[in-house]
N, C-alpha and C positions, 0 to 999 in steps of 0.2 A: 522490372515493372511489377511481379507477384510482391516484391518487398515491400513496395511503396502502397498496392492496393491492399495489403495487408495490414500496414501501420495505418493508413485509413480508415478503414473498417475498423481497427481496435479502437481507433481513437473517437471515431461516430460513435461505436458501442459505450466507452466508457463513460464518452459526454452526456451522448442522449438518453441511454437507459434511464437515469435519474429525474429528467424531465418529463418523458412517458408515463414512469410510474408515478410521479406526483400531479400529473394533470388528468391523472384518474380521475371518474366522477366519486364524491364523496358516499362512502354508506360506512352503517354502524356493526360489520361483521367483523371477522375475523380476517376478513380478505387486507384490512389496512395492513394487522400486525407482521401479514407476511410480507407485505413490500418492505416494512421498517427494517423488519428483521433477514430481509434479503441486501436490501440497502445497505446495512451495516456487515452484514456477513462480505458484501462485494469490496465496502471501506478496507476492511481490516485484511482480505486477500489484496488486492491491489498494493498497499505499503507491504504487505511482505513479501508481494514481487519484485517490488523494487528496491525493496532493502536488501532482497537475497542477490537479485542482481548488480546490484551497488557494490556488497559486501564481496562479492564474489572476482567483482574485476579490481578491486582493491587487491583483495589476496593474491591475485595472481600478477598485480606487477611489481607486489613487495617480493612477492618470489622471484621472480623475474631478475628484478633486480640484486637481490641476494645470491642467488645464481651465476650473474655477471662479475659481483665485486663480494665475497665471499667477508671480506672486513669490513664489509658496511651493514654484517648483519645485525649489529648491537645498536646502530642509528634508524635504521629502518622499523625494525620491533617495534619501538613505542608507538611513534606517530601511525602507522599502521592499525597498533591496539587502540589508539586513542579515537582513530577515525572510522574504526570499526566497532564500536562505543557509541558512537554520534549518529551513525544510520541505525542503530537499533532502537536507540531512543524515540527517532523518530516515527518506527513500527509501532513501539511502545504508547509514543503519544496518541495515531491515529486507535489504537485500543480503547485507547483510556476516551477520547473523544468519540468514538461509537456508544460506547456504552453511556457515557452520559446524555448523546444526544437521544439514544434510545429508550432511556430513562426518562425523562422528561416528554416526551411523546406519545409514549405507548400509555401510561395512565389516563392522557387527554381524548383519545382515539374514542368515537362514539359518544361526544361527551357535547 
């Protein structure tokens, strides 16, 4: 029952944070930049939670299974690197999309 009220609560938090801090009332401080720049900061943690977590149970059943069948370690290798490649990219991109949605924003801000 703690599991489930806990994936809960993360999942409220992650949804709703972002909708709280955008239905701020509008002013022309410095109070926007730090939503944006909390916003993005929370982006770009988030993807590399779950890309570490991604990466991580990947690892462990390529081992896993290298483990079990000792000659399958030269088949398992690649696809493993390949697909531990493909979740960083994706860490990669949410970066690369912070930063530009951050870019485009923060100039407008008080504007």
């Amino acid at each position: 029952m703690n599991r489930k009220l806990s994936n809960l609560a993360t999942f409220l938090f992650v949804f709703l944070a972002p909708a709280i801090a955008l239905a701020a009332p509008v002013s022309t401080g410095e109070g926007e930049r730090a939503v944006y720049g909390f916003a993005m900061a929370l982006a770009v943690g988030l993807a590399a939670l779950g890309g570490g977590l991604g990466q991580g149970r990947a690892v462990a059943a390529a081992l896993e299974g290298i483990c079990r069948n000792p000659n399958a370690a030269g088949k398992v290798l690649v696809p493993m690197l390949l697909g531990l490649a493909f979740v960083e990219s994706l860490v990669i991109f949410a970066l690369i999309i912070s930063f530009t949605v951050g870019g485009n924003i923060a100039p407008t801000i008080g504007t």
